[in-house]
C-alpha positions, 0 to 999 in steps of 0.5 A: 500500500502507499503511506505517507511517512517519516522518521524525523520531526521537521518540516513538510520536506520530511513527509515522503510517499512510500511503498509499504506492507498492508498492516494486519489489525490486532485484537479489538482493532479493524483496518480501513481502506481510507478514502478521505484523510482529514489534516488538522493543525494538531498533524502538523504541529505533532510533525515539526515539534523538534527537541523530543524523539518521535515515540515511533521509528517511522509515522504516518500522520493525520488523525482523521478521516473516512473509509471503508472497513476492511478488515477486523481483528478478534473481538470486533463485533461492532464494525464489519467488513464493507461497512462506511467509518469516519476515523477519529485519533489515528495517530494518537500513540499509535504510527498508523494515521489515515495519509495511507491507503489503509490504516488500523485503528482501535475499533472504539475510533472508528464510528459508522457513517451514516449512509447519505452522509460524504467520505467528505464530511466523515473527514472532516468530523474527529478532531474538530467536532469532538472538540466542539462537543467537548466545550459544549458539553462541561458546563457545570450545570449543562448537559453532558451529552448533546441532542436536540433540545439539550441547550434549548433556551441557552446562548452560545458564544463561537469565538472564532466562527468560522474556524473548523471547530468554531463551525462545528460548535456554531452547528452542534450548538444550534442541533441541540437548540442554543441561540449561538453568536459567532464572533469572525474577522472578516465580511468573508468568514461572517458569511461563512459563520452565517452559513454555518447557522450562527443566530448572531455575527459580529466582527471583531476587532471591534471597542463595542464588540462587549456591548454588542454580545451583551446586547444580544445577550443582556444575562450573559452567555452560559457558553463560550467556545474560545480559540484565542484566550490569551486575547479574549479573556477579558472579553469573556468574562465581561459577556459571560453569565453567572456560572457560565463557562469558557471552554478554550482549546487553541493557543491562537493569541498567546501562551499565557492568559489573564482574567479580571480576579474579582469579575471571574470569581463574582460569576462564578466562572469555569475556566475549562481547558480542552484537548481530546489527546488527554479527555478520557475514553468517557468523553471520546465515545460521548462525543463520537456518539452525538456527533453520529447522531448528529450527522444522522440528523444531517446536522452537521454538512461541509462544504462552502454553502454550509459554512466551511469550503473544502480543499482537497490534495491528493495522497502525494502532495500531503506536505503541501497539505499540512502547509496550507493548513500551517498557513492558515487556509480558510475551512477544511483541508482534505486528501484524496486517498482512494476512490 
């Protein structure tokens, strides 16, 4: 089979297309021939993260994407052969990511595709809508699983709405019946939050972005979905409600943050942290679980009218695909792997 790879950590030039054997899955593991491989920017960040040794001698990258199963280990009794997956976590402590005509996986991280939604939007789930789900989900008094209802007269704030998790979260948000504002940088990505079903959008930045939201929300928002906190904090807190809480998954701004002391303790504010890498089995099948149904519910649709454009690469120009995504590209970044 063909696999991307490399054996160094460094740039995109150490990325290189080789030959290699089909894997066989062990117990409790199946193997799926990838048609779509989803790039994040947890894939590049793993890749040219340099001072430590890689934890494997050879890695193929890329947490996410979508495919058919191909095969399945002992003790396998919720997948089968032929039967359409979207791939979460990959190549988490593990050398077999979805850049390769076929990968092996636990079987918990592949989840059935429901069968009108794309390899395209299976792709695109994993890392970005598990992580929306998360902050959607450990308010201290919301709920802990999403469905329809399940934030019914709560307001969301998307701190970056038109990112890959800020769409997510814009389109969870309103499946389970929050009112979301979604806060973008431009009259491009506004349309794009819009499309991804945003109630409110606001444009920052902007000295009267507080009194916006606020007046939007004159109680305050339970929710905030925030990817730069090092700028934001502050903001956040102004426009938060009583008990409310920021779920912050992104460094974008910063790697540090301040908050008002006295403003934050009088709410009552959680600050909670999120990364999937190190959340816990419980809130993996948790998420993988609402976002199946989800997308069952066709809540959850890709593409430039809905919200978040595609960019597609093929299998060998993978390092022009995780620089795009380095670089900042607008929506979401996909490989074609197979037919």
């Amino acid at each position: 089979m063909k696999a991307i790879t490399y054996s160094q950590p460094g740039d995109s030039s150490v990325l290189s297309l080789a030959e290699k054997p089909l894997p066989e899955p062990g117990p409790g593991e199946v193997r799926v021939r990838v048609v779509v491989s989803g790039v994040n920017p947890t894939d590049w960040k793993a890749r040219a993260t340099t001072g430590r040794p890689l934890p494997f001698d050879e890695v193929t990258p890329n947490q996410d994407g979508s495919g058919v199963v191909d095969a399945v280990g002992d003790g396998v009794t919720d997948l089968s052969v032929g039967q359409r997956v979207w791939i979460y976590l990959a190549a988490h402590q593990r050398p077999f990511g979805t850049a390769a005509e076929y990968t092996i996986l636990p079987a918990a991280r592949a989840v059935p595709l429901a069968d009108d939604a794309s390899f395209e939007l299976g792709a695109s789930l994993g890392v970005p809508a598990m992580t929306a789900h998360r902050a959607l989900t450990v308010h201290e008094d919301g709920p802990s699983r999403l469905a329809p209802g399940a934030l019914a007269g709560r307001t969301v704030l998307v701190q970056g709405g038109a990112g890959a998790v800020g769409h997510a979260a814009i389109q969870l948000a309103v499946w389970a019946g929050a009112t979301v504002i979604a806060t973008v940088s431009s009259d491009e990505k506004e349309a794009l939050a819009r499309s991804a079903g945003a109630h409110h959008v606001l444009q920052y930045p902007s000295e009267s972005l507080a009194d916006g939201i606020r007046e939007l929300a004159p109680n305050g928002v339970e929710h905030i979905v925030e990817v730069a906190i090092a700028d934001n904090a502050a903001l956040d807190v102004e426009v938060i409600a009583n008990h409310g809480t920021v779920g912050y998954y992104a460094d974008n701004g910063g790697d540090d943050f301040t908050a008002p002391v006295r403003v934050s303790f009088a709410k009552n504010v959680r600050w909670q942290g999120l990364l999937l890498y190190t959340v816990g089995e419980r809130a993996l099948l948790a998420a993988a679980e609402d976002v199946a149904a989800a997308v069952a519910d066709g809540a959850l649709p890709v593409g430039e009218d809905a919200g978040l454009p595609l960019s597609f690469f093929d299998l060998s120009d993978t390092a022009a695909a995780h620089d795009a995504v380095e670089q900042g590209a607008t929506g979401k970044v996909l490989i074609r792997v197979s037919e």
